[in-house]
C-alpha positions in Angstrom: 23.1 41.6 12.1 24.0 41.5 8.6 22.5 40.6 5.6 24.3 37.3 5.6 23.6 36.1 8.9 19.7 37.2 8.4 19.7 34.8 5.3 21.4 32.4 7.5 19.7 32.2 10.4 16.3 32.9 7.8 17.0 29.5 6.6 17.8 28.0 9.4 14.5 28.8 10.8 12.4 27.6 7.9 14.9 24.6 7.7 13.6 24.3 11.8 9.8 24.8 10.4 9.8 22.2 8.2 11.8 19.8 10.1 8.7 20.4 12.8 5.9 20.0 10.4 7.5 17.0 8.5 7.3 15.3 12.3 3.9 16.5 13.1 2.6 14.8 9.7 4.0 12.1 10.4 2.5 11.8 14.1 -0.8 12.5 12.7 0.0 9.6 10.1 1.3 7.0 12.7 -2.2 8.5 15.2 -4.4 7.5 11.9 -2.9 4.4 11.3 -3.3 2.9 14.9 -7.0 4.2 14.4 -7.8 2.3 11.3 -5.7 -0.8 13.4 -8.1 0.2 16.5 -11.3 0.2 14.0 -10.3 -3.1 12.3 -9.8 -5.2 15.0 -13.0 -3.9 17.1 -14.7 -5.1 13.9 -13.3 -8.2 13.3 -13.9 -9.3 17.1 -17.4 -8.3 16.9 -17.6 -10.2 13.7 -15.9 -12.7 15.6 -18.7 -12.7 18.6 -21.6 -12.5 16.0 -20.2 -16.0 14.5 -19.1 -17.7 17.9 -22.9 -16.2 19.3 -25.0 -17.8 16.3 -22.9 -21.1 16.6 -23.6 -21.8 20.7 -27.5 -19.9 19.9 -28.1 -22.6 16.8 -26.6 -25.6 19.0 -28.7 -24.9 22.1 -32.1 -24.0 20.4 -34.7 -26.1 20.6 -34.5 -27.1 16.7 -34.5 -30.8 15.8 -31.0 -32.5 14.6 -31.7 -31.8 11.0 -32.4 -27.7 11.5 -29.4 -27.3 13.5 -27.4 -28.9 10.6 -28.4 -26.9 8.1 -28.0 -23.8 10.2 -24.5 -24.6 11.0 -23.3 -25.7 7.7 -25.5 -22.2 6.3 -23.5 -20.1 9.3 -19.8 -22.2 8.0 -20.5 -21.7 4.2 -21.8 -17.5 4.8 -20.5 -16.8 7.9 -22.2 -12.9 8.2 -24.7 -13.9 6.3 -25.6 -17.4 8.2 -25.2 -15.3 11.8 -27.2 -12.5 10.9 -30.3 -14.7 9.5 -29.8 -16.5 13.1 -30.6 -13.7 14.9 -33.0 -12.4 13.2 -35.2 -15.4 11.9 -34.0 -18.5 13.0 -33.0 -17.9 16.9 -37.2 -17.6 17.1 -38.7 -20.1 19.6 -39.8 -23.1 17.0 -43.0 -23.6 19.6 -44.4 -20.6 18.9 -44.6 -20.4 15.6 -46.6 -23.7 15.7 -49.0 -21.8 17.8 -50.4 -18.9 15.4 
């Protein structure tokens, strides 16, 4: 082989090379992208769940007219918020905090 056809096929390799990495980044870039698509909506239907759970949990608690109201108009108006105080301090059973 000569010189020229060493600097040839030289080139055409790294010309190969690159062609090959340029499609492996973008794989890996089209792989990250459905992850961050994967992660998003798994968050936004457990966000989804969390609102939809407080909503049927306030409406079939024991709370009078009134309390249910506000709870629903507090999970509308903060919807995180409003489900996550749900859960944790309003979903309580209202009879048993009359008892202590």
């Amino acid at each position: 082989m000569t010189r020229a056809e060493g600097t040839v096929a030289q080139a055409w390799v790294t010309a190969s090379l690159k062609g090959l990495s340029d499609m492996v980044l973008a794989d890996q870039q089209q792989w990250m992208a459905w992850g961050v698509l994967g992660v998003v909506v798994l968050a936004v239907l457990g966000y989804l769940l969390l609102f939809v759970g407080a909503l049927v949990g306030v409406l079939r608690s024991g709370l009078g007219t009134g309390m249910k109201v506000v709870w629903l108009v507090f999970a509308f108006c903060a919807p995180f918020l409003g489900s996550m105080l749900w859960f944790t301090v309003g979903s309580r059973d209202p009879g048993a905090a009359r008892q202590h």
